[in-house]
N, C-alpha and C positions, 0 to 999 in steps of 0.2 A: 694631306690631311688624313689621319687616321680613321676619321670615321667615314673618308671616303673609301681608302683599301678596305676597311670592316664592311660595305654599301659592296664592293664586288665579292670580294671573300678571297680564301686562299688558293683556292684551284688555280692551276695551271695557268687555264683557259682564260679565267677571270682577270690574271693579273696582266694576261695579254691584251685585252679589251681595255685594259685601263691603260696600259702603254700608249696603244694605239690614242685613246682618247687626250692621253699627254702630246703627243705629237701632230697630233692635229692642232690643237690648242697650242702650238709650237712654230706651227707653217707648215708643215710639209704635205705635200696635195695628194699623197694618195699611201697608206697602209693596205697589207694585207696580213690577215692573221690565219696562221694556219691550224685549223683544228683536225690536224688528220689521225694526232696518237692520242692515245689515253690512258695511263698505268696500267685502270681496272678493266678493260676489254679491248685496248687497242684501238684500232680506227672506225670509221665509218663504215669501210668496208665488207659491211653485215650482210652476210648472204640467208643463216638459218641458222637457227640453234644446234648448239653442238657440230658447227662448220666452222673446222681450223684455218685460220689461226682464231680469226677477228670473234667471232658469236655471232646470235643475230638477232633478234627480237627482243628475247626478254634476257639473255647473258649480256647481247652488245648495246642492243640500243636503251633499254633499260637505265644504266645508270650514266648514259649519256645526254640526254634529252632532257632532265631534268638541270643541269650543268649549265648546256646550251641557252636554256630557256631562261634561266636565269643571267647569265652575262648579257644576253642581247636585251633584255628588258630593266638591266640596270647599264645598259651604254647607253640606248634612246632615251632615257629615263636624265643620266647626268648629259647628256648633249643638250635634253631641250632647258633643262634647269640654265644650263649654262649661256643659250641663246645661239648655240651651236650647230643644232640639228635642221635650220633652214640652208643652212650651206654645207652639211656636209650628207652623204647620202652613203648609207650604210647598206649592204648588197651580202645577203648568206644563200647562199645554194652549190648546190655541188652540178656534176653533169652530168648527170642521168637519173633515172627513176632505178624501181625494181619491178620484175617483172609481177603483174598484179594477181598471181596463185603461184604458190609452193611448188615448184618442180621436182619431179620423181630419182632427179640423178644422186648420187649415195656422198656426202649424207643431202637429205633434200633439205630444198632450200628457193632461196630467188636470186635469180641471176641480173647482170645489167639491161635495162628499159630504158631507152632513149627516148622512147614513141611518147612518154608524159611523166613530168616533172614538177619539183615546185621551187618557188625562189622566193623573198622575200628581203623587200625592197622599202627602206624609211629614210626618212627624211628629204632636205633637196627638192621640194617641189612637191613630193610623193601627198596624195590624202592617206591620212593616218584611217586605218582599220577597212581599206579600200580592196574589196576580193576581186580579183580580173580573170575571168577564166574559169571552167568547169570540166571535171573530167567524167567519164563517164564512170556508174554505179559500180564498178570495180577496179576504177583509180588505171586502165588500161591505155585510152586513147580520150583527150581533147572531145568535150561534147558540144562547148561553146569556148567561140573566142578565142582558138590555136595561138599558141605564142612562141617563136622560133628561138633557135639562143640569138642569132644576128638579131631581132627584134630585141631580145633584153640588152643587146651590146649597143643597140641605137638611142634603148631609153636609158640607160646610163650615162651615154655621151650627150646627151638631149638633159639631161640633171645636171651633167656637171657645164654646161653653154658651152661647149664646144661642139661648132657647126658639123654636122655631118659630112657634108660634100665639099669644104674646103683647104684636104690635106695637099701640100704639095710632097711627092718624095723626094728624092736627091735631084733628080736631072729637072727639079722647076716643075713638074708637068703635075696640075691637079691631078688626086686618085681620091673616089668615096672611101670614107672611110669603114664604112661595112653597107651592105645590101639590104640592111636590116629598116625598118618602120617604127620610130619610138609609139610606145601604147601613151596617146596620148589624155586617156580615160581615168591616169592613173595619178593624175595631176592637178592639183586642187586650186 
C-alpha cells in the first residue's frame, strides 16, 4: 500500500522496519534490523563531536534520533493497527551506555559505560509507556531497580513464552537458558 511506504518514509532505516513488519506479518519468528550505518554520520558509534570517524552529539546523534524516532513509532503504531503488537515484541538497545561526562583524551569525547544503559521494550505483554528503572542524576550508575542484560534476555524470553529453564542441549541434559530474572513489573 503506498500510503503505508509514505506512513514510514524513505530512509534506509524505515524501509527496514517495514520489511521486518512484512515478515512478520509473513511467519517468521524473529527479525533483526540493523541500524549500525547511516550515509549522513555513520553509526551509533558517537563518542564526541568532531571524533573520527562516527561524530557525536550534535554531528552523529543529531540527525540520527530523529530517524530512529520516527520508524519505531510508525512500526508500534502499524503492528497495533494491524492487531499485531500483542504477539509480537519489539526490542531497540544497543550494549552499553556512555560514559556519563566528557573525557579529556584528544579529541574529547565519551567513551563505552556498561555500568547503565537503556533499552526499550513494546509490545508482547509489555505495558505501553511503563518506565522500569532509574539512573542516577548523571545517567552514571542504577539508582532504583538495576536491570542486568541476562535479566532483559529473561524478559524477552518470558514475552516471547518460551520457558526459561526447560532448554535441553544436544546430549538430552536440561541447561537454563540464561541466569537472568524476567522484570515482571513490566507486564501488563
Amino acid at each position: 500500500d503506498r500510503r503505508m511506504v509514505e506512513a514510514y518514509g524513505k530512509h534506509p532505516w524505515a524501509q527496514k522496519a517495514l520489511l521486518a513488519r512484512r515478515l512478520v506479518e509473513a511467519g517468521v519468528a524473529f527479525v533483526s534490523i540493523d541500524l549500525s550505518h547511516h550515509r549522513a554520520s555513520g553509526t551509533w558509534d558517537t563518542h564526541g563531536d568532531k571524533f573520527p570517524p562516527y561524530g557525536g552529539i550534535v554531528s552523529g546523534l543529531k540527525p540520527l534520533l530523529p530517524v530512529f524516532d520516527h520508524l519505531y513509532s510508525t512500526l508500534i503504531t502499524d503492528l497495533k493497527e494491524r492487531g499485531l503488537l500483542d504477539e509480537v515484541l519489539v526490542v531497540a538497545m544497543g550494549e552499553f551506555g556512555r560514559t556519563p561526562k566528557v573525557l579529556t583524551q584528544q579529541p574529547p569525547g565519551r567513551q563505552h559505560w556498561p555500568q547503565c544503559f537503556s533499552a526499550i521494550l513494546a509490545g508482547s505483554g509489555i505495558r505501553g509507556g511503563a518506565v522500569y528503572g532509574k539512573s542516577d542524576k548523571i545517567g552514571a550508575y542504577p539508582e532504583s531497580n538495576p536491570v542486568h542484560p541476562q535479566d532483559i534476555h529473561a524478559t524477552v524470553l518470558h514475552a516471547m513464552g518460551i520457558p526459561l529453564n526447560e532448554a535441553a542441549d544436544n546430549s538430552g541434559i536440561a541447561r537454563p537458558l540464561t541466569a537472568g530474572k524476567p522484570i515482571y513489573d513490566l507486564f501488563g
